[in-house]
N, C-alpha and C positions, 0 to 999 in steps of 0.2 A: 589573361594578363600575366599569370605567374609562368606558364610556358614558354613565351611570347619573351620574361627580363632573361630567363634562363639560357634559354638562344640565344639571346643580345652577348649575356655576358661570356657565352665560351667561344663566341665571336669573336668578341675585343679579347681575350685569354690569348686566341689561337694567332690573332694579327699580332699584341705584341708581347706576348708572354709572360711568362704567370709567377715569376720571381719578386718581383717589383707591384703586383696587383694591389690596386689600394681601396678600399671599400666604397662600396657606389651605391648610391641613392636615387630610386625613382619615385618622383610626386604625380601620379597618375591623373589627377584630375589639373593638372598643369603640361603634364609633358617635360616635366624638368628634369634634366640627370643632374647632380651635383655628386662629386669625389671629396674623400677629407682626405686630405694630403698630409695631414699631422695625427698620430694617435697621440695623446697626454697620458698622462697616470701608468700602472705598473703592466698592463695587461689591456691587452688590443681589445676585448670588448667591453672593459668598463670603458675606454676611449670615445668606441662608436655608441654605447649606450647615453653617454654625455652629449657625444653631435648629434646623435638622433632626437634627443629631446630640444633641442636647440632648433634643429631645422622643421621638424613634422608637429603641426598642431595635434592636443591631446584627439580627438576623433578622424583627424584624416588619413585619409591610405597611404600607405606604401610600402615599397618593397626596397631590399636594401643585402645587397651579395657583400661577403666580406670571404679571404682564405681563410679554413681551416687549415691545412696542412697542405704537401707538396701537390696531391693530385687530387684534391675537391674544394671546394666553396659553397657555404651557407646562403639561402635566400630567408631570411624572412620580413616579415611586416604584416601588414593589413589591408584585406584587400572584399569591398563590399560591406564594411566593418567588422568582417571578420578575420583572427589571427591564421596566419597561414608562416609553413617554417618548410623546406625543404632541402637537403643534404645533396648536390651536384658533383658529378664526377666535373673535372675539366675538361674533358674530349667528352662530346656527345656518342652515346653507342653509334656503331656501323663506321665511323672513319677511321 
């Protein structure tokens, strides 16, 4: 599953690039993508720390890419009930 958003998102990266990327949320046992299109407070991830409590019940999964910086992106979330975090470059190795 975490392989599988990771592909997803340097897909949608590489289609429309990665200036403008806004953090993205998947609820696995839905199939739902949702985007927050607004960060609030001082700092992008108190932002998504606030929508993620908002959108994801306290035991359900999910995964959730946000930028770190010009050439990577964070995935984490929950996946199985357990914590899972992984550091993405934007371009997958070999292209």
């Amino acid at each position: 599953m975490l392989d599988q958003f990771v592909k997803m998102t340097q897909r949608i990266i590489a289609e429309d690039g990665f200036d403008n990327y806004l953090p993205t949320l998947l609820l696995p046992a839905t199939r739902e993508v949702r985007v927050l299109d607004q960060v609030d407070g001082g700092g992008e991830s108190l932002g998504i720390t606030d929508w993620l409590a908002e959108q994801v019940e306290p035991e359900e999964d999910f995964l959730v890419a946000f930028k770190v910086d010009e050439a990577n992106f964070m995935v984490v979330g929950r996946i199985d009930g357990q914590p899972c975090e992984r550091l993405c470059a934007v371009e997958s190795p070999g292209r």
